[in-house]
MMTF fields as JSON, N, C-alpha, C and O atoms, coordinates in Angstrom:
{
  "mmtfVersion": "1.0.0",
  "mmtfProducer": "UNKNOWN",
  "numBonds": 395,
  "numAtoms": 396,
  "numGroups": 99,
  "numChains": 1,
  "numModels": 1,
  "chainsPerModel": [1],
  "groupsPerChain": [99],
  "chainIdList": ["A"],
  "bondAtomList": [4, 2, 8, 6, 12, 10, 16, 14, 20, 18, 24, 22, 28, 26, 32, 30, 36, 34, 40, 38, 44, 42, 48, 46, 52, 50, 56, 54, 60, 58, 64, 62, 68, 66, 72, 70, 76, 74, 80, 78, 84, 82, 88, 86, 92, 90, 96, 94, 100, 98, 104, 102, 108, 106, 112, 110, 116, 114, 120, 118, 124, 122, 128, 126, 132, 130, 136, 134, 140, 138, 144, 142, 148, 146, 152, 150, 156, 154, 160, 158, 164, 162, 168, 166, 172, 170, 176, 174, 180, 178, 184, 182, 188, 186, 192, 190, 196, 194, 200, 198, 204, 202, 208, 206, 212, 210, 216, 214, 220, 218, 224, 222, 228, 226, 232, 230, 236, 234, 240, 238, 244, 242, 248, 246, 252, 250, 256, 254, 260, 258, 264, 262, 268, 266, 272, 270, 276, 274, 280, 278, 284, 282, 288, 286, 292, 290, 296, 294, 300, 298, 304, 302, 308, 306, 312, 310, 316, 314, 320, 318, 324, 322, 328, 326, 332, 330, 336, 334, 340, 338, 344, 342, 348, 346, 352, 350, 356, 354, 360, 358, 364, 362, 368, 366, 372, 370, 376, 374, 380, 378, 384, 382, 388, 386, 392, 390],
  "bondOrderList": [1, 1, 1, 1, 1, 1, 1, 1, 1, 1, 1, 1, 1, 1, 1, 1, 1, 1, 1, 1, 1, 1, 1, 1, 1, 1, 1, 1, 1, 1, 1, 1, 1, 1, 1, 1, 1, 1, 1, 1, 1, 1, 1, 1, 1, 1, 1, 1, 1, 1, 1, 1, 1, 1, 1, 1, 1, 1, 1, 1, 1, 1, 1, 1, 1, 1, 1, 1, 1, 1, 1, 1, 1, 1, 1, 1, 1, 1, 1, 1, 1, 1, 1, 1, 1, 1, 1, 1, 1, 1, 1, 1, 1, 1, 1, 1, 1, 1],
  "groupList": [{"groupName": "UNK", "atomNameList": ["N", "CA", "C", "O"], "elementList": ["N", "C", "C", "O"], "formalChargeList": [0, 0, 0, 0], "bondAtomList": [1, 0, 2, 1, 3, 2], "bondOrderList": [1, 1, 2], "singleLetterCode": "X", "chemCompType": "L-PEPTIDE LINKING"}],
  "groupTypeList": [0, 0, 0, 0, 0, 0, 0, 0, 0, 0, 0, 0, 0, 0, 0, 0, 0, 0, 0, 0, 0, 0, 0, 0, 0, 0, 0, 0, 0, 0, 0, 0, 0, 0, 0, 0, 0, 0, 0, 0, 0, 0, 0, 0, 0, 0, 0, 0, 0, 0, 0, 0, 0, 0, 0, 0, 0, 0, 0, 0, 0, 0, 0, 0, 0, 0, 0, 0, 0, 0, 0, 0, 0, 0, 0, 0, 0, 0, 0, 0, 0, 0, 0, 0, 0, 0, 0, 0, 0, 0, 0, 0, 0, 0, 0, 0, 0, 0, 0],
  "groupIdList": [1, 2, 3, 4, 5, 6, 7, 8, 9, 10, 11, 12, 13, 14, 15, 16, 17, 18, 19, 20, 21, 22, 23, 24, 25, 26, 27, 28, 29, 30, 31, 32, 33, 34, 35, 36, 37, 38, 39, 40, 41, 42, 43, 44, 45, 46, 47, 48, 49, 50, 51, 52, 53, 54, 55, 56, 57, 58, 59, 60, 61, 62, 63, 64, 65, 66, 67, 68, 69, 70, 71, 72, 73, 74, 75, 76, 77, 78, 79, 80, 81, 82, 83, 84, 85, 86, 87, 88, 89, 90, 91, 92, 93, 94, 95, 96, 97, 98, 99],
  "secStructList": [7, 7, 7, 1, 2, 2, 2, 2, 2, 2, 2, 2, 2, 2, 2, 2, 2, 2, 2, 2, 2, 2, 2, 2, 2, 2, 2, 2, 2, 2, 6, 2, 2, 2, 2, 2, 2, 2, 2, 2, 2, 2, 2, 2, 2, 2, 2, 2, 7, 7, 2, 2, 2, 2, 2, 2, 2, 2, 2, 2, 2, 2, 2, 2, 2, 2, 2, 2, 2, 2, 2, 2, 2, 2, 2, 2, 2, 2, 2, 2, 2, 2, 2, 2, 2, 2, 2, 2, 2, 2, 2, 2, 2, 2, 2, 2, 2, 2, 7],
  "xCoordList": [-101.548, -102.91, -103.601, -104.688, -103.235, -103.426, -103.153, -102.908, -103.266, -102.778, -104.052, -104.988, -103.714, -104.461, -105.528, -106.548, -104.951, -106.041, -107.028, -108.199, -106.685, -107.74, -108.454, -109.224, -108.244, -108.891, -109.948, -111.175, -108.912, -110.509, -111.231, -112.379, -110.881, -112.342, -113.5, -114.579, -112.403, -113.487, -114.6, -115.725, -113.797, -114.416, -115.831, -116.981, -115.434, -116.211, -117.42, -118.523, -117.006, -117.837, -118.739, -119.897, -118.355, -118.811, -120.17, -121.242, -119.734, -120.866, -121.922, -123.105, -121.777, -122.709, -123.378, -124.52, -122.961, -123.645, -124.716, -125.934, -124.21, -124.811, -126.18, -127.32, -125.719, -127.048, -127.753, -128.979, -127.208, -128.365, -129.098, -130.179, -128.693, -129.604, -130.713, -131.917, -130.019, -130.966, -132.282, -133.395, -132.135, -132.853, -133.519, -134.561, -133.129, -134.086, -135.02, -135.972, -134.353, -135.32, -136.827, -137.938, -136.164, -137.488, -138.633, -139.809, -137.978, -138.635, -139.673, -140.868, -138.64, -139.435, -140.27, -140.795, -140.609, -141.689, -142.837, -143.948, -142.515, -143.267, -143.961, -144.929, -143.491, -144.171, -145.266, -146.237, -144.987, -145.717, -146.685, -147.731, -146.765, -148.102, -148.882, -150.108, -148.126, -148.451, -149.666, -150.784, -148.555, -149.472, -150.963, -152.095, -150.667, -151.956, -153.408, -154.564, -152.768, -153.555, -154.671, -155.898, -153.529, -153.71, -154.624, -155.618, -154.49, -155.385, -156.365, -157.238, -156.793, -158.01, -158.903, -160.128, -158.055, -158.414, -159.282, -160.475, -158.486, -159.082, -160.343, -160.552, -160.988, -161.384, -162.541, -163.608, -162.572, -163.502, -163.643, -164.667, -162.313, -162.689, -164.079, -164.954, -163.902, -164.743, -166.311, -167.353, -166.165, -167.47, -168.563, -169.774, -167.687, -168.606, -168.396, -168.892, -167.802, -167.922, -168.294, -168.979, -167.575, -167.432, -165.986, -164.876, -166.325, -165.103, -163.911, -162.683, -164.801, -163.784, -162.867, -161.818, -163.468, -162.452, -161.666, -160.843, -162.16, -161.437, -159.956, -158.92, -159.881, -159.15, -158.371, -157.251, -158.517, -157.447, -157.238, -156.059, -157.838, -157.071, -156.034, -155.011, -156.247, -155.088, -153.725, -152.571, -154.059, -153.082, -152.241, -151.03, -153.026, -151.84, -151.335, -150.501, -152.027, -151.301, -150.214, -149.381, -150.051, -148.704, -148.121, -146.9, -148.691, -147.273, -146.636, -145.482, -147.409, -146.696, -145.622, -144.403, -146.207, -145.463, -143.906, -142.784, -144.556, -142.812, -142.42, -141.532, -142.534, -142.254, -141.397, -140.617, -141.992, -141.545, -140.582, -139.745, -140.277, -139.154, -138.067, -136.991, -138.367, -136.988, -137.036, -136.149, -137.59, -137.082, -136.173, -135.03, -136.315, -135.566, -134.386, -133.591, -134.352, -133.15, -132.24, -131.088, -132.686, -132.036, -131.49, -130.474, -131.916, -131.744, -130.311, -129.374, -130.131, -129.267, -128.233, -127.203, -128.612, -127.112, -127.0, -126.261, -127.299, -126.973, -126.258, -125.657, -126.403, -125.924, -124.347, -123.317, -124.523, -123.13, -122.633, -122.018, -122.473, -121.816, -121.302, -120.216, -122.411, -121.809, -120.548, -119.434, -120.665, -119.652, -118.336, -117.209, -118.705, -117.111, -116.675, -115.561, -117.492, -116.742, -116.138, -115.078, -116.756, -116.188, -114.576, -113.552, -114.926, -113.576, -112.708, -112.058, -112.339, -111.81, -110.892, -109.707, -112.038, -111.588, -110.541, -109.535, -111.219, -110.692, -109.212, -108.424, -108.643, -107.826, -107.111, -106.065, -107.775, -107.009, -106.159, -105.248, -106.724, -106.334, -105.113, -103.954, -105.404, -104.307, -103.06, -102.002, -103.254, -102.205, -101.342, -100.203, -102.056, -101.553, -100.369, -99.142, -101.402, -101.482, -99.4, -98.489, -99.757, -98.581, -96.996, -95.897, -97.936, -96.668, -96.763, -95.915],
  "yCoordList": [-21.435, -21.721, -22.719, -23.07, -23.355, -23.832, -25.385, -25.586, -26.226, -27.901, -28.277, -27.58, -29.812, -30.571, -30.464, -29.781, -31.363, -31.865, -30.825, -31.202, -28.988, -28.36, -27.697, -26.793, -28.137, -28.183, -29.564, -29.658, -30.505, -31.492, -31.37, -31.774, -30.755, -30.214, -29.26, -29.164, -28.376, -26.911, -28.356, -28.785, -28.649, -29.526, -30.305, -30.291, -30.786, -31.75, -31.117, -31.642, -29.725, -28.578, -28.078, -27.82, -27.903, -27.356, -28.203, -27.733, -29.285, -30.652, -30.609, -30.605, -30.582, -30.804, -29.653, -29.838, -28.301, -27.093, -27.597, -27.45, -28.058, -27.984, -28.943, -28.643, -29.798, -31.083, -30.299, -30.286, -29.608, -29.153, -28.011, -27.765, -27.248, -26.365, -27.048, -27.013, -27.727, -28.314, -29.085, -29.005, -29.708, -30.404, -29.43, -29.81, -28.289, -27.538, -26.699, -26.108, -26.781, -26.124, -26.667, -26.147, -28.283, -28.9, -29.188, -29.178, -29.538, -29.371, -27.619, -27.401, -26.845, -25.737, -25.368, -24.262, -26.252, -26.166, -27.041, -26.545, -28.378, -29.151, -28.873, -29.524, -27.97, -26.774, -26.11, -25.904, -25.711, -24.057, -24.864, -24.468, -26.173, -26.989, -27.562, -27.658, -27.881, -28.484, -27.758, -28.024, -26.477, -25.444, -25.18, -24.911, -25.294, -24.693, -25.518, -25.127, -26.901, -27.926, -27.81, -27.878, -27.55, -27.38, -26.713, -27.174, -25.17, -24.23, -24.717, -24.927, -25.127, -25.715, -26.775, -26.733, -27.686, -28.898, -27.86, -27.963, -27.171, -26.395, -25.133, -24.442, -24.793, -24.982, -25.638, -25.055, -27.06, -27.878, -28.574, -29.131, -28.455, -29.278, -28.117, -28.511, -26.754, -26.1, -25.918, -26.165, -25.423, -26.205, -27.277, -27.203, -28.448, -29.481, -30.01, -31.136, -29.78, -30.172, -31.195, -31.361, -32.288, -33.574, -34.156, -33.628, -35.275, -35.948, -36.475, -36.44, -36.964, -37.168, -35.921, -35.979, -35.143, -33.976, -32.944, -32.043, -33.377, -32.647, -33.595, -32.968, -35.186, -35.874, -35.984, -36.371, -35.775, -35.275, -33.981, -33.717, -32.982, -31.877, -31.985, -31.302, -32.779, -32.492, -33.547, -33.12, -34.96, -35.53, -34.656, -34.55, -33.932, -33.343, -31.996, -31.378, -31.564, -30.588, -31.294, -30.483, -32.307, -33.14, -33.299, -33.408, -33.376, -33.959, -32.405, -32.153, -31.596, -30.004, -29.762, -29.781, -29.563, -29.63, -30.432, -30.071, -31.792, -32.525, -31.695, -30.964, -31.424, -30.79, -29.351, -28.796, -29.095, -27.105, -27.428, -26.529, -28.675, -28.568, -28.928, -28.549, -30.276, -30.743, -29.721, -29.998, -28.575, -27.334, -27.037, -27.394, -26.42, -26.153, -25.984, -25.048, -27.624, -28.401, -27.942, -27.61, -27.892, -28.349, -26.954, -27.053, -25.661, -24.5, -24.392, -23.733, -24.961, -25.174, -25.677, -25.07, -26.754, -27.506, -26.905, -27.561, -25.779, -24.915, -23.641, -22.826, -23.579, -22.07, -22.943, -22.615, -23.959, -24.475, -24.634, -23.595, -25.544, -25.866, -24.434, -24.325, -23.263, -21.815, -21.508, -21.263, -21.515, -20.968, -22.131, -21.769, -23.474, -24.148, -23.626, -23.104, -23.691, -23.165, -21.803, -21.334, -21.451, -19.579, -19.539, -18.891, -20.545, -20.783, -21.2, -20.21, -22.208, -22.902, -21.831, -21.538, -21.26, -20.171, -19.24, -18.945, -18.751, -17.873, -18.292, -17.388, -19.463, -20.207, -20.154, -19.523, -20.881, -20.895, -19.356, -19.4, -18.522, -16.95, -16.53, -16.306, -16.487, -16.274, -16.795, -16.169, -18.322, -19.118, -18.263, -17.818, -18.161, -17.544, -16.726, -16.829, -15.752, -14.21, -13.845, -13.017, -15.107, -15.024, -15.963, -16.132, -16.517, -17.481, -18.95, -19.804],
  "zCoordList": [56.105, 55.661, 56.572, 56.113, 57.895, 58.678, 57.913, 56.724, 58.845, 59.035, 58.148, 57.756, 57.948, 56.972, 58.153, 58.24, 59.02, 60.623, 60.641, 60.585, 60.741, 60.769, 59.861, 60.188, 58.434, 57.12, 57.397, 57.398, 57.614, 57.625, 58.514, 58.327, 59.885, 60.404, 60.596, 61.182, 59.495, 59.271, 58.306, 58.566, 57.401, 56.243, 56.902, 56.462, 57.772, 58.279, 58.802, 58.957, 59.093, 60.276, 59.229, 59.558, 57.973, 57.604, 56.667, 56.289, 56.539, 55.824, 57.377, 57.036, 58.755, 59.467, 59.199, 58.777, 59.334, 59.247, 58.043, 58.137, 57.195, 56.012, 56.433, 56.787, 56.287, 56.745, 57.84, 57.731, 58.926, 60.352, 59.815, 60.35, 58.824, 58.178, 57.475, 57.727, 56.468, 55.851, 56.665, 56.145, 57.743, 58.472, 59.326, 59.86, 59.548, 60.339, 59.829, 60.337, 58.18, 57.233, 56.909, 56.809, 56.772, 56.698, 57.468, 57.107, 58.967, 60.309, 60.073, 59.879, 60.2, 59.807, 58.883, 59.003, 57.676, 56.89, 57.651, 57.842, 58.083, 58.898, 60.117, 60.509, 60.667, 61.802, 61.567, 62.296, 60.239, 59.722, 59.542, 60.055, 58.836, 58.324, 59.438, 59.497, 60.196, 61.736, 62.583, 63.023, 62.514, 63.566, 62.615, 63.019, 61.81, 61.008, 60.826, 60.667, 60.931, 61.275, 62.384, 62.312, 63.765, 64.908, 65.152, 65.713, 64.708, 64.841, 64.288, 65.13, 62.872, 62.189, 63.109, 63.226, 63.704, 64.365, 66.01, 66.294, 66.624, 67.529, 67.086, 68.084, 66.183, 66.192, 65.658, 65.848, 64.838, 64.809, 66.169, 66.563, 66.935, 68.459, 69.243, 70.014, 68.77, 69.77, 69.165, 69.772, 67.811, 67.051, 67.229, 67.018, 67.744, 67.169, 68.442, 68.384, 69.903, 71.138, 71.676, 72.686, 70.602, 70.782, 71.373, 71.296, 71.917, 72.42, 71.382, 71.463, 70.398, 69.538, 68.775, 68.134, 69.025, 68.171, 69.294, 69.133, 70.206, 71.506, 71.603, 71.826, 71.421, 71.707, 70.687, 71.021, 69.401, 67.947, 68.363, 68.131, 68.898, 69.079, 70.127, 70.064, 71.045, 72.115, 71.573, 71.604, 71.085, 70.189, 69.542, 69.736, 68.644, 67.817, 68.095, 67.432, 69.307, 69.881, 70.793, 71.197, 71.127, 72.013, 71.056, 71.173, 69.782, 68.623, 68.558, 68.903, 68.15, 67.726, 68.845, 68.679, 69.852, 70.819, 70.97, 71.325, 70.461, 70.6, 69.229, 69.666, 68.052, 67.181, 67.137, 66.363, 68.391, 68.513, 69.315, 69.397, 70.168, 71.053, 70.679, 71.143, 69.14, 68.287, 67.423, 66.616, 67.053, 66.253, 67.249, 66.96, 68.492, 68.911, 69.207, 69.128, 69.774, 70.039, 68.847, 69.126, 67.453, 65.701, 66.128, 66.816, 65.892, 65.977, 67.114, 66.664, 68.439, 69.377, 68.289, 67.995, 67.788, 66.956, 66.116, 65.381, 65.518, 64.137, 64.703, 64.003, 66.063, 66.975, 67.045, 66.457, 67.823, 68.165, 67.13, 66.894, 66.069, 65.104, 64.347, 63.778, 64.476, 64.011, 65.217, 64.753, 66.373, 67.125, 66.86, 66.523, 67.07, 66.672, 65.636, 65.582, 64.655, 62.951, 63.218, 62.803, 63.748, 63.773, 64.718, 64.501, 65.822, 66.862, 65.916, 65.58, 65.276, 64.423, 63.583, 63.741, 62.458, 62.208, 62.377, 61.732, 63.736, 64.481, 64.698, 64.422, 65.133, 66.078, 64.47, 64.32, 63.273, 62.365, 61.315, 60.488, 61.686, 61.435, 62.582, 62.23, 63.48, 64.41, 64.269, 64.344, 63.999, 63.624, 62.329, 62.478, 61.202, 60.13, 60.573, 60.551, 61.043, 61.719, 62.587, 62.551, 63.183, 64.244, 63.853, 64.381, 62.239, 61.724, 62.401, 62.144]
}
């Protein structure tokens, strides 16, 4: 049934999975609201062809932006943490497998 050592690290693998979902879930609600902003804000920036709303539009298009790239990144740590868990797994089945 494999070793304690690699029970507590599926264990462990499996609490990060948990938290990096969760956190990319929320990021990902925070996006959807973001972008939508964005678009609204662009166009009152083209509307009203003022400086001041040209300069909140590009602000919070640099924030979205840092936003879409730490989705990203989150999405990267939810890919990896799926392939260790699955290696793990894997490594821990074989073991069974071969005695």
């Amino acid at each position: 049934m494999g070793t304690r050592l690699q029970r507590r690290r599926l264990e462990d693998l499996q609490r990060r999975l948990g938290l990096a979902r969760e956190s990319l879930h929320v990021l990902e609600e925070q996006v959807a609201v973001w972008n939508d902003a964005l678009d609204d804000t662009r166009i009152r920036a083209m509307v009203s062809e003022t400086p001041l709303q040209a300069q909140e539009y590009d602000e919070l298009s640099r924030h979205v932006a840092t936003a879409n790239a730490e989705l990203e990144r989150r999405k990267g740590e939810v890919s990896a943490l799926i392939v260790e868990r699955d290696e793990l797994l894997r490594e821990w089945t074989t073991k069974d497998e071969n005695g």
